[in-house]
Each structure stands twice: as C-alpha cells, then as structure tokens.
ZAMAR-635320 format. One record per residue (C-alpha): x negated, y negated, z negated. Coordinates in steps of 0.02 Angstrom, whole numbers, padded with zeros to 5 digits, always signed. Layout:
N
XYZ;...
//
This chain:
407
+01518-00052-00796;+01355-00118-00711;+01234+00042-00714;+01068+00031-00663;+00933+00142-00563;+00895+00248-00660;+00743+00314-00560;+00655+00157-00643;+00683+00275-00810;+00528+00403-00736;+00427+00266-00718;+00276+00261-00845;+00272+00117-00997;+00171+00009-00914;+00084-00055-00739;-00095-00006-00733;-00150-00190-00741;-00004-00257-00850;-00100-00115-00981;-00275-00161-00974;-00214-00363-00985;-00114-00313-01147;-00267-00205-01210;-00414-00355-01164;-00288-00516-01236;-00262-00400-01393;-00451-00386-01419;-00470-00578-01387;-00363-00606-01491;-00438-00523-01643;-00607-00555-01565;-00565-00744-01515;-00777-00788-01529;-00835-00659-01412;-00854-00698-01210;-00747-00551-01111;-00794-00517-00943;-00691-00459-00808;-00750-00336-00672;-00576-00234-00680;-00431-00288-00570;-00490-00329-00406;-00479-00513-00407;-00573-00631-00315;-00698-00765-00394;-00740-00863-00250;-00660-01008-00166;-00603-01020+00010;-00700-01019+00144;-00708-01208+00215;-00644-01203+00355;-00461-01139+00294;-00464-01274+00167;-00508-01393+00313;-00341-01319+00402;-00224-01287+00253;-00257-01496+00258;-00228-01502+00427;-00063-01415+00430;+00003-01495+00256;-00015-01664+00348;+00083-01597+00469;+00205-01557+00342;+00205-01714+00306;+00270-01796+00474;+00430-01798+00548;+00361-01752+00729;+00264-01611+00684;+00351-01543+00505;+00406-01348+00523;+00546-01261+00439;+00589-01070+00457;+00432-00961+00541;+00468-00835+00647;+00502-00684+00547;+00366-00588+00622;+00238-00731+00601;+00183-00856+00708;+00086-00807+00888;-00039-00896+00881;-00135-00798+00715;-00040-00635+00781;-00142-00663+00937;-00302-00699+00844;-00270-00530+00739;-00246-00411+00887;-00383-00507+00980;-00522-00478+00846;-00466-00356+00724;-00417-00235+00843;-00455-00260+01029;-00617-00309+01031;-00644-00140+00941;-00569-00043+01067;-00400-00035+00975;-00231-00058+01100;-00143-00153+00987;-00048-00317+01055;+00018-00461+00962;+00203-00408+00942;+00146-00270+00854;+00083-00368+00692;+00180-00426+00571;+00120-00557+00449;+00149-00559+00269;+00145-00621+00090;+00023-00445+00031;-00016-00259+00072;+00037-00226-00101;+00202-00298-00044;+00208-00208+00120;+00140-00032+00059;+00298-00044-00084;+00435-00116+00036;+00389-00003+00217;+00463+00166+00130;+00634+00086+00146;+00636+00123+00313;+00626+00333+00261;+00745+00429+00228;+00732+00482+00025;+00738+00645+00046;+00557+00663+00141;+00426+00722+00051;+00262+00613+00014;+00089+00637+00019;-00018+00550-00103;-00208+00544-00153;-00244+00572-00332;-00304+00463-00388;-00218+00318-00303;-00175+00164-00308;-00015+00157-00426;+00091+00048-00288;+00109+00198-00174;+00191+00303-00317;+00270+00184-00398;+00369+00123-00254;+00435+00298-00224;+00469+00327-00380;+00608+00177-00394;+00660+00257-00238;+00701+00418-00295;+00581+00524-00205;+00515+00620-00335;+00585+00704-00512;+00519+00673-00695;+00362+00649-00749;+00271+00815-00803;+00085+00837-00857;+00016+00682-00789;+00119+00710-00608;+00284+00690-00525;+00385+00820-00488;+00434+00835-00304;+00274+00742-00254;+00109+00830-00146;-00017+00781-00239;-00184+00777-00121;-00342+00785-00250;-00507+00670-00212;-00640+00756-00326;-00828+00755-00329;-00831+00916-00230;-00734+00854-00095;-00842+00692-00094;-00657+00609-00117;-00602+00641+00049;-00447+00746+00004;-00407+00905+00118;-00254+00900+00233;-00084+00974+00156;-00035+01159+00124;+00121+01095+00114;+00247+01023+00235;+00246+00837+00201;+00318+00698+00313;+00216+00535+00233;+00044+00533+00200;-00025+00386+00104;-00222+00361+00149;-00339+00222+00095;-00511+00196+00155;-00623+00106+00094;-00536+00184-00054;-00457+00114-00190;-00503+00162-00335;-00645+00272-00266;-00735+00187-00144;-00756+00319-00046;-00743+00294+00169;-00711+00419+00315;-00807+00464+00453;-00676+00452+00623;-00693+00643+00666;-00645+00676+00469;-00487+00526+00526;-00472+00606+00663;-00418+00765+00588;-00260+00684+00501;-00218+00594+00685;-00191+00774+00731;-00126+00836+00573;+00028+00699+00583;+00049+00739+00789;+00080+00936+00724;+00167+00903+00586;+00294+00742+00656;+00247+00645+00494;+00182+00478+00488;+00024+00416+00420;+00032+00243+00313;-00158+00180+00317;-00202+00036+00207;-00379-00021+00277;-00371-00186+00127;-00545-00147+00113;-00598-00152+00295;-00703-00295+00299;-00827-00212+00186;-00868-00087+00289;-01070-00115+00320;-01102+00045+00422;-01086+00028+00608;-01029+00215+00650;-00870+00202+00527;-00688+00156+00590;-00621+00000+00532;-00443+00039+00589;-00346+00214+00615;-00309+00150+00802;-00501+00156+00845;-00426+00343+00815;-00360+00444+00978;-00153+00460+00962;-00162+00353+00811;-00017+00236+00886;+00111+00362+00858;+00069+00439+00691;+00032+00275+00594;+00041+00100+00525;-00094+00008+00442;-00091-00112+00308;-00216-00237+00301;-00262-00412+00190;-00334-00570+00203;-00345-00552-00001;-00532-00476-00005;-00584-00538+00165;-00564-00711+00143;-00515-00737-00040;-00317-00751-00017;-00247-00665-00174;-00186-00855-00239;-00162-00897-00044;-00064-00751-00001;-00072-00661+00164;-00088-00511+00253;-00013-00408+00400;+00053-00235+00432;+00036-00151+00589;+00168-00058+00671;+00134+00000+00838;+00301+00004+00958;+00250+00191+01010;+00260+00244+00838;+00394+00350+00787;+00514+00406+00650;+00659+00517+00669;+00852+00575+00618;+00892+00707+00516;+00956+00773+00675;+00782+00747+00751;+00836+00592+00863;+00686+00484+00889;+00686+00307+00832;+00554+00145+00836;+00481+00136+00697;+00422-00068+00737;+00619-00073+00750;+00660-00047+00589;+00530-00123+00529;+00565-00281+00621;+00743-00269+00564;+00704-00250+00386;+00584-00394+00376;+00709-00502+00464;+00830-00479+00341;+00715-00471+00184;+00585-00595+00233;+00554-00775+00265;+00392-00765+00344;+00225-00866+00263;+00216-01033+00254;+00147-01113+00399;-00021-01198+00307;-00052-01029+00239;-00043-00942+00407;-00144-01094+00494;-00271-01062+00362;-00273-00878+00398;-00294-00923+00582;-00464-01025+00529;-00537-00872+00490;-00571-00821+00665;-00658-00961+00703;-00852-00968+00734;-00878-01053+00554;-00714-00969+00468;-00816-00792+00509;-00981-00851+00464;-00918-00911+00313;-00800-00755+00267;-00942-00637+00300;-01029-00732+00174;-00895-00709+00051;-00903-00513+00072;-01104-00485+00090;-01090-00612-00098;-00981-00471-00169;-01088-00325-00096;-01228-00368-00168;-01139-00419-00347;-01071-00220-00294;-01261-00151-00256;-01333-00220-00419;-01201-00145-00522;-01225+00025-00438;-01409+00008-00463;-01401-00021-00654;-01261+00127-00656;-01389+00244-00591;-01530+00192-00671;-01431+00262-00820;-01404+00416-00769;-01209+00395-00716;-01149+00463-00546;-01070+00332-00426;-00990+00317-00282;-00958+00150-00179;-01016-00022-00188;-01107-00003-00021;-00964-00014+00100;-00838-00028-00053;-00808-00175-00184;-00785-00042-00308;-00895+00078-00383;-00834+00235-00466;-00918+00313-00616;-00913+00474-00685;-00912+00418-00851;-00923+00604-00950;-00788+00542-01050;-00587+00512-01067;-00564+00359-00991;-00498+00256-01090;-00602+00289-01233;-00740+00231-01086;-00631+00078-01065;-00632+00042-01250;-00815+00073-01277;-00858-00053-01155;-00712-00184-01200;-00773-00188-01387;-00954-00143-01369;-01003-00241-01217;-00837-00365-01209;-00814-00314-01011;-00670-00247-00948;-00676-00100-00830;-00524-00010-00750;-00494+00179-00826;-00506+00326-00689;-00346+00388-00763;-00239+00259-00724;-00246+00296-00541;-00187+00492-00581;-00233+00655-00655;-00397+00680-00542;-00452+00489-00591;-00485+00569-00776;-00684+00568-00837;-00695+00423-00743;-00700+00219-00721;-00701+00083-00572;-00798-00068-00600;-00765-00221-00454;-00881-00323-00389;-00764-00462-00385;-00837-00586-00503;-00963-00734-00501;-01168-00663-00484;-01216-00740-00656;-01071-00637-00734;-01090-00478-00633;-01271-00486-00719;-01221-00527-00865;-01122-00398-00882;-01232-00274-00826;-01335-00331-00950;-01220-00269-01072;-01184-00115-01019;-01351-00060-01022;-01375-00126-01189;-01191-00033-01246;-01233+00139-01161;-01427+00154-01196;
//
C-alpha cells in the first residue's frame, strides 16, 4: 500500500498564516459591514518600483520575438543580475563574494525550507524561539525532530530570544550542527551588532556546524554601524549561507525572487568527517529541482540596481519605515513595550496578555489583524507583531483604532 510521511503527522493543525486567514474571513463573515485591516502577514502594499515595470516590458517583448525569445535559464540564474548582486549587495560592502556564488530563486521561504536537504537527518538543529515557522516546519517533514511536547519539539535546541536577552539569543550549551539566525528578525525585529555576529562566526568555526542566515530584512537596516550580510563577518565564508529577498526590498512577493548565497569555501561534511562543497550540493540540488526564474522577472530584478531602480526602492522601504515609526509611536504612547520598526518592518509588543486573546481583542474590537507572539514558539507568548506593510492612510487608521480599543 502507498504510506505516507508520517513526520507530516507532528506537524501542528494549521500554518501560522493559513490560522489567522481562517480566524479574520470567519469574523468577516459574521461581521460582513465592518472594514478589517491588515497589518499581520508581511505583505507588501505598494507597487513596483518603475523602473522594473519599465523592464519586465522590455523583456516580455522580447518574449515576444523570435530573435530574442528565451527558453530554459541557467539553473543558477542568469550572470548578468548575479553580477549586479555580488557587485552591490556584497562587494561594495567589503564582502568577497563573486557571482558564481549566488543562486537566484523563486523565495527565501522556498530556499530556507528546501537547503536542509542537503543535511544529513540525523544532525541536530538550532532554532530561535520564537521563529519563523518555515525553519521548523521544514525539519519537521524531514524528520529531524520527535513529537510535539509542551509547545516544543522533541530532539530540537531550542535557542530563547526574551526581553532580558534583548532577543539576541545566547550561543548553544549544546552540541548542534545547524543554527538558524535571522536578523533583522522575524518576528522580533530585533538586529545584531557584528562583534555580537561575530561571536557565532567563531562559534560555527569551533563547533564545524554551519550557520543558515536569512538577512530578508536587510534593506531596512537604517543604522550605518550594523552588518547587512554575515560575510561583512571575518571567516563567515566557511560557516554560512545567507538567504536574502527581493520580496520587501522591492515589493516582489507577487513577482517572485530572491537568491541564496553559498560561498564555494563553505563546507559540510561525512559522517566519516570527509569534507564536501557545500555550493556543490547545492548546485546539484537546484539543478535537478529547479527551473530557474523567468527571465522578465530576473530582468526586472536586475532594474533594481540601477540609479532610478535604487532611488525608487529606497523609497519603497523609508514609505514602510515610517508607516513602522508611527505605529511604534502610538504603541508607546500607550504604555506597551516594543521592539523594532526602526531598522525592522515589524514591531513587537509585549502585549501583557495570551496572545491570541490579544489577537482577538483587536480583530473584533478594532477590526485589524495582528500576528500572535505565540505562533512563532513558546518564548513568542505575551506577545504580538504588527507590520508595517500596508498603505499610510490604513496604517493610521488603524492606529487609530487601537488606541481607541486599548484606552
């Protein structure tokens, strides 16, 4: 008979999102009159910036002609926005990393799920709590971890980000071999300083382990003296890969693209500790599993690094910041504690309550959705994360209510 994987079976009733979308069309539904606004998955509100729509046309018409259509991409991407991405994002910043070393992509949700196939299953993770689900999930359908216990999965190092450790969490007691980090944070907003990065570069050198960075949030990052990318990091080439997205820098989360980079120094071994590339597999994985993005998409992506395609994406993210500084503000002025929303899109609040029953209160009472701390694990509890991706007029709005709901 046709069995399944049963590791799906530990897996909790519901996605994060998939919940709060059945909770908020369930109160529309019985509240059909009432205006519900959104400032809980982190969505984008904002078109494109011009100039990709300017090439997305440019490349469709080449679709469009014999002379100049393409088929199959490269695997990896095409050179000439690899080339971009290694020139700006990383070079320019001091970062050694070179084109082959980027590999473009459909999401860093997709690439965060799919790079533990490369790992053996027996390894043992490293995850913030709270987190964003994807990391956990993912090894949970592997079969990394045991049943579900008390909020936790069994066979998992759980690495806490609490208010006393400013969410920065403390480097394992344990012996772990991948360590999941995520700055700016998601959920938390929270960033790192380079010495504090620093300290897991040297960690994952002692340790052999590897160090999966997802830096999605990059672009946000106002304050000069913080890293943008693990490989502004000394011996960061070895011990990691980072994930990063054109989804909040540029509004691509209906456009879809991203890259991961794995650096061809970076390393991975046999059970009988026989070193192996870790780009390799990688490479190999993708070239079986993936068609590459479409070539308007990735000629789109490419716009960004133009004079106008930056102007115009910085705009984009200093739009959302200050959508992010007002909500803070109001938070405050409360009385709530906060973190984020100045080099974050998300602000976390210690709501002094379960939260969901947070989530609920402001659903029904102010008609905005929020996203509950306790989704994203057991230390996420007492808390919320509002996003500052939404349209100014709402983000007041909603503010508005809020303060109206909690005063």
């Amino acid at each position: 008979m046709i069995q399944i994987n049963e590791n799906y079976l530990k897996l909790q009733a519901s996605y994060l999102f998939s919940e709060i979308r059945r909770r908020t069309d369930e109160f529309q539904t019985q509240n059909p009159d009432k205006e519900i606004i959104k400032l809980g998955i982190g969505d984008v509100t904002r078109p494109l910036p011009e100039a990709c729509i300017e090439a997305f046309h440019r490349a469709v018409d080449e679709m469009g002609a014999a002379a100049t259509f393409r088929g199959y991409g490269p695997e990896q991407g095409y050179e000439f926005l690899r080339e971009k991405i290694a020139e700006v994002d990383y070079q320019k910043r001091g970062a050694d990393i070179f084109a082959q070393e980027i590999f473009v992509s459909d999401g860093a949700k997709c690439d965060t799920g799919n790079i533990q196939e490369v790992f053996a299953t027996d390894i043992q993770i490293a995850i913030p709590d709270p987190v964003y689900p994807v990391y956990l999930d993912t090894n949970v359908m592997a079969g990394r971890t045991g049943a579900f216990n008390d909020g936790r999965y069994d066979g998992i190092t759980y690495m806490e980000s609490t208010r006393q450790n400013g969410f920065i969490p403390e480097l394992p007691s344990a012996d772990v071999d991948l360590i999941y980090l995520c700055f700016p944070n998601n959920p938390t907003g929270a960033t790192i300083t380079k010495t504090q990065l620093q300290t897991w570069v040297n960690f994952a050198h002692e340790n052999r382990a590897l160090i999966l960075f997802d830096a999605a949030y990059e672009s946000f990052i106002q304050d000069p003296d913080l890293p943008k990318t693990i490989f502004e990091i000394d011996g960061a080439r070895e011990v990691a890969i980072e994930f990063r997205s054109f989804s909040k820098t540029a509004g691509f989360t209906g456009t879809r693209c991203a890259y991961t980079v794995v650096p061809t120094s970076c390393k991975a071994y046999t059970a009988a500790g026989e070193a192996h590339s870790v780009h390799d597999l990688w490479f190999r994985r993708q070239s079986t599993k993936f068609n590459a993005v479409s070539y308007p998409v990735q000629r789109a992506a490419e716009a960004i690094y133009t004079a106008a395609g930056r102007k115009q994406a910085s705009a984009l993210i200093d739009y959302y910041l200050k959508n992010a500084a007002l909500i803070r503000k109001e938070m405050e002025a409360l009385g709530y504690e906060c973190v984020g929303g100045e080099n974050s899109p998300y602000i976390w609040i210690y709501g002094q309550k379960e939260s969901w029953a947070f989530f609920d209160l402001l659903l029904e009472e102010a008609g905005v959705v929020c996203t509950p701390g306790a989704g994203f694990g057991r230390c996420g509890e007492g808390f919320i994360r509002l996003s500052a991706f939404n349209d100014a007029d709402n983000v007041q709005l909603a503010v508005q209510r809020i303060k109206q709901a909690l005063s």
